[in-house]
C-alpha positions in Angstrom: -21.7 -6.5 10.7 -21.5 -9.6 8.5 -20.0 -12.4 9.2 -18.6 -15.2 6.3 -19.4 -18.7 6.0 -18.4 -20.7 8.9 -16.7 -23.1 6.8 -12.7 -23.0 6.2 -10.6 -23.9 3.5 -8.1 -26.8 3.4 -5.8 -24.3 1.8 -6.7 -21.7 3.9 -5.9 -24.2 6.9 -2.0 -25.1 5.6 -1.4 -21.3 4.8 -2.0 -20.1 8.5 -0.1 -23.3 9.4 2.7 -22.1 7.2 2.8 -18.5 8.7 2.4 -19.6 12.4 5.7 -21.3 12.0 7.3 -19.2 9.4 6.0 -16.1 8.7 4.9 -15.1 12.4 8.0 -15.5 14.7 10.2 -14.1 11.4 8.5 -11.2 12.1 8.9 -11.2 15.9 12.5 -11.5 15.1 13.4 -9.4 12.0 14.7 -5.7 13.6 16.1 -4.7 10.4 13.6 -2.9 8.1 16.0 -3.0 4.9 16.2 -6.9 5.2 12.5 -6.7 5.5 11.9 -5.0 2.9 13.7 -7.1 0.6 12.0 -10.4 1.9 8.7 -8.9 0.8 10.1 -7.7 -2.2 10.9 -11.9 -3.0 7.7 -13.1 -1.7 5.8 -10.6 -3.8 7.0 -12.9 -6.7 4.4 -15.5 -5.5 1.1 -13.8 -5.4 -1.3 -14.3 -8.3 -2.6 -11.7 -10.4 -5.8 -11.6 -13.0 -4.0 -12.4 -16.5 -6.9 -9.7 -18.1 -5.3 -7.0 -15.6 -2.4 -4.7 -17.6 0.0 -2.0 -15.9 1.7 1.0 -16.3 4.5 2.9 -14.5 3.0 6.1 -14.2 3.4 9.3 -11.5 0.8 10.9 -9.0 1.7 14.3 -7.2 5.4 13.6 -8.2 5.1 9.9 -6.5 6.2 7.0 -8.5 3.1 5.1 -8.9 1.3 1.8 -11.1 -1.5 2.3 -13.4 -3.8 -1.1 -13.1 -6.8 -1.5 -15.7 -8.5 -4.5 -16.8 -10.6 -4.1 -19.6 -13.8 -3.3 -20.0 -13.5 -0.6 -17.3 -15.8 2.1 -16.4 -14.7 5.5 -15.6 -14.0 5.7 -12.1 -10.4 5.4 -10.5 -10.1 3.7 -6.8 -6.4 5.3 -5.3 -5.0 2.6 -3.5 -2.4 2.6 -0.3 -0.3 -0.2 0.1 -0.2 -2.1 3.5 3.4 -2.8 5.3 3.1 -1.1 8.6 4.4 2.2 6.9 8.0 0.5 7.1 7.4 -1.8 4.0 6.1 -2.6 0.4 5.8 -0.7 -2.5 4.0 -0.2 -5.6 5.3 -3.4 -7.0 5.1 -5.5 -3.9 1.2 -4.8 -4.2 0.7 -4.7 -8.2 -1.5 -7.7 -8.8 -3.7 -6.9 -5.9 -3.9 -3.6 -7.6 -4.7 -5.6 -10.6 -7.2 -7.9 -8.5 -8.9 -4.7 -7.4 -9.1 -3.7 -11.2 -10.7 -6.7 -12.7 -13.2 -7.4 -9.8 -14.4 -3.2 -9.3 -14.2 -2.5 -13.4 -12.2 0.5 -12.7 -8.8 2.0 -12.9 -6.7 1.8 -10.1 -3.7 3.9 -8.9 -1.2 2.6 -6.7 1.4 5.5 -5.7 4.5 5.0 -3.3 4.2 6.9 -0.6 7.1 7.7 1.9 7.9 5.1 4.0 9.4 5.6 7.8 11.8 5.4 9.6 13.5 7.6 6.5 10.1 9.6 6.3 8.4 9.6 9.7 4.4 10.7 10.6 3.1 12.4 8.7 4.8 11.9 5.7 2.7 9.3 4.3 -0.4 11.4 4.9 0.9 14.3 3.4 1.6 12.3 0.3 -1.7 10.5 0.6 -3.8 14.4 0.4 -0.9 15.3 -2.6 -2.1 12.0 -4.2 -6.1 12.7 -3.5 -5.8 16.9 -4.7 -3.8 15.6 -7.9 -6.5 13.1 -8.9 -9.3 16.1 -8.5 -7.8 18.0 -11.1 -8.9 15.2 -13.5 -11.7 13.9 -11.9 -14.6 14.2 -10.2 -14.9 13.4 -6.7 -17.9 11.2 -7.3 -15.8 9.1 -9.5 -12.9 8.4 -6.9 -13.0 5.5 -4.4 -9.6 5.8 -1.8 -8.9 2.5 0.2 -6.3 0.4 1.0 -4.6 -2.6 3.2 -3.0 -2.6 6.2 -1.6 0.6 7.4 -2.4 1.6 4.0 -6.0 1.2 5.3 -5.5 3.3 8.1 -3.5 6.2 5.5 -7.0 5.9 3.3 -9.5 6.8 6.7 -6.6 9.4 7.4 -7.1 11.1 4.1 -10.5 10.8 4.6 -10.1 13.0 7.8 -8.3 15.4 6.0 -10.5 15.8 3.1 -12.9 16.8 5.3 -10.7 19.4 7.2 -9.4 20.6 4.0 -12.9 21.2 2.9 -12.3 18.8 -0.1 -15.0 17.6 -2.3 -15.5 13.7 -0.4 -14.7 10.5 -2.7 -17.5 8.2 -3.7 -16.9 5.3 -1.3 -13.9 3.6 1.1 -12.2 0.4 0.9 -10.4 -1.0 3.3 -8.3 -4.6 4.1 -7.8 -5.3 8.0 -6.9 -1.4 8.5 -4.3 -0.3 11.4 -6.4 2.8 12.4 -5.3 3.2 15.8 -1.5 3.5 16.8 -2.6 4.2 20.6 -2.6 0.4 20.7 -6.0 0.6 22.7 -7.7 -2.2 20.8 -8.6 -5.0 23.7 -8.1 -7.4 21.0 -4.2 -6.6 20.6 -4.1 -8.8 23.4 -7.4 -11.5 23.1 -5.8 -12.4 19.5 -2.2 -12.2 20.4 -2.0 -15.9 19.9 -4.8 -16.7 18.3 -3.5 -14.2 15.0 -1.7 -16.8 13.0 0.8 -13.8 11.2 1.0 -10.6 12.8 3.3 -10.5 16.5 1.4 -8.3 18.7 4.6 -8.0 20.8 6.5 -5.7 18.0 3.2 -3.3 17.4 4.4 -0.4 20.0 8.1 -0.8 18.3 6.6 0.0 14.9 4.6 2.4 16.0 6.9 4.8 17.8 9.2 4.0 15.0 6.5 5.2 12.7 5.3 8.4 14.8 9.1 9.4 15.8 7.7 11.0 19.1 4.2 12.6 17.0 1.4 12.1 19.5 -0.5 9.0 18.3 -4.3 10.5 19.0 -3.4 12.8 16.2 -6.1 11.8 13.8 -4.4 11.7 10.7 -2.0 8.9 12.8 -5.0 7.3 14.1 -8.5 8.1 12.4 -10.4 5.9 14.9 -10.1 9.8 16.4 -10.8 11.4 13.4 -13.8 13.7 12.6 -16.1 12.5 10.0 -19.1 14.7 8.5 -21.5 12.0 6.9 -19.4 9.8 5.4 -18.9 7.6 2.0 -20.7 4.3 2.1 -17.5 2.0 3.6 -16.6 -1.9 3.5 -14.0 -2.9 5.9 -12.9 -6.3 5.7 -10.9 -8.1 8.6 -10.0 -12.0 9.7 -11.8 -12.8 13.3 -8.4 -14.2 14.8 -6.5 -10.9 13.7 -5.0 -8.6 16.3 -6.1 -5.6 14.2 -9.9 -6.9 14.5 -10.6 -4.1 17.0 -9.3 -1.4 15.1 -11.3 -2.5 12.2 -14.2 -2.5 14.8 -13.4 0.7 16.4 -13.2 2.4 12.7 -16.7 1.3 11.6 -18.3 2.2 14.6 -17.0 5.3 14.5 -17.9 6.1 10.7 -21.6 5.1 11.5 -21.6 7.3 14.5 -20.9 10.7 11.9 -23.4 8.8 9.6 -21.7 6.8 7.5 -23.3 4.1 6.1 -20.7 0.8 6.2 -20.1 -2.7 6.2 -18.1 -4.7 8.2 -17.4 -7.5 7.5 -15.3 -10.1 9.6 -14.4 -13.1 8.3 -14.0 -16.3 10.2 -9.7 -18.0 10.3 -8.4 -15.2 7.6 -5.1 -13.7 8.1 -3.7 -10.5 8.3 -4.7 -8.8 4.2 -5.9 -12.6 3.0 -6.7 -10.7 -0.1 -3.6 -10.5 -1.5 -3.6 -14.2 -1.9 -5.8 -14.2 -4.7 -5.6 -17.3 -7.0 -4.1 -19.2 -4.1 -7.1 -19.2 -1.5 -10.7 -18.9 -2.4 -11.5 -17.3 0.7 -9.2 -14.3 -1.1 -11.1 -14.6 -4.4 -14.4 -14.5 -2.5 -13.7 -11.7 -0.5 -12.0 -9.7 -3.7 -15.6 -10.2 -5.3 -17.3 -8.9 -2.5 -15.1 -5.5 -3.1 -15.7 -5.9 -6.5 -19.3 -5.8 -6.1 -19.0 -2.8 -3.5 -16.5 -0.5 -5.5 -19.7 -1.2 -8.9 -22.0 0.1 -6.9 -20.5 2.8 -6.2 -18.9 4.3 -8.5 -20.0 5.3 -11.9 -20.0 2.4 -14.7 -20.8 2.9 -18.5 
């Protein structure tokens, strides 16, 4: 387990100040997933992206989904989940961290829509995550595929990885993933040791989501929750997580359990970072610092020219 500098950033400072008083109790408050949606869709405007990084609407297993390259790339594709409690965001909400991705790991990456729930309950999402992983094998090699993602998007990427295994599927070359919901049990002590300290995410709405998510599907199912999963030797994995998030355990939980089937990962925890800090790339260098530190991950680790 690594731990980042102990040092914070003024702007990281006025940006948890901002969602403490903003961002925080409108999410304690919003019931209404459409109004959500459309909030994220505005404040998706606002995040940065690499000006080298280009796009393309594209399709995966029938899914709508965004092409991000920055050039020069090498040859491997990482297939990126979105984040948004599986309630939220999109393939455009999350383009220019898609880009980001790009331009720091020197590959392609694939950003697909999934099905979101209440519309499409557990386990849609997963089953559009293995459509999404089978439909990138018939072009390329396993070896040459990272999966990851953000959020519950992190938690869909260790899902796939469950079922790639119990699918007997050739095993991607490594896993990426941003402060990952891995466990809707909710049995992460640190739901309630960072319920105030977590300067965005309400812990008091996390059973709401999830039942709305699992729509009565037994939450130890490990493609729901792959902190239960079963996991042959693993793909070398970074996890990366903020030390005041409530979704530290389950970050935790999932690396520990990885290493347990042999997995080699990192975790790394990093000290007053909100919930998927990453995403504000170009605004906070705690985002652009941990960005490289994917970047340098996803090199190593898959194939470069």
């Amino acid at each position: 387990m690594a731990r980042a500098a102990a040092r914070v950033s003024l702007r990281l400072r006025l940006v948890n100040l901002f969602l403490r008083l903003f961002e925080k109790p409108y999410l304690a408050w919003e019931k209404r997933h459409t109004r959500a949606r459309r909030r994220l869709r505005f404040a998706s405007r606002f995040f940065l992206g690499p000006w080298r990084a280009h796009y393309r609407e594209t399709e995966l297993a029938g899914l709508p989904a965004i092409e991000a390259r920055c050039d020069p790339a090498g040859p491997g594709t990482l297939l990126w989940f979105h984040g948004g409690a599986f309630v939220l965001g999109s393939r455009r909400t999350h383009r220019k961290l898609a880009g980001a991705l790009a331009c720091e790991g020197a590959c392609r990456v694939l950003l697909p829509d999934y099905r979101l729930a209440p519309e499409h309950p557990f386990p849609a999402a997963q089953d559009d995550a293995l459509a999404c992983y089978r439909a990138l094998l018939r072009d390329c090699p396993a070896d040459s595929i990272a999966i990851g993602g953000d959020s519950a998007g992190g938690g869909l990427a260790f899902s796939l990885l469950h079922a790639i295994g119990a699918e007997g599927l050739p095993k991607p070359a490594c896993i990426l993933a941003f402060s990952p919901w891995t466990d809707l049990t909710l049995g992460s002590p640190w739901l309630e040791r960072n319920a105030r300290a977590d300067p965005m995410l309400p812990a008091s709405r996390m059973r709401e989501v999830a039942a709305l998510v699992l729509a009565g599907a037994d939450a130890r199912d490990p493609l729901a929750s792959p902190v239960f999963g079963a996991f042959d030797n693993p793909p070398p994995a970074l996890i990366q997580v903020g030390d005041s998030e409530i979704l530290r355990g389950d970050a935790e939980a999932m690396a520990e359990r990885l290493k347990a089937s042999g997995g080699e990962v990192a975790l790394q925890i990093w000290r007053g970072t909100p919930h998927v800090w990453q995403i504000m790339a170009g605004w906070l260098p705690e985002a652009d610092a941990a960005l490289e530190a994917a970047g340098v991950f996803l090199r190593r680790n898959l194939p470069q020219r």
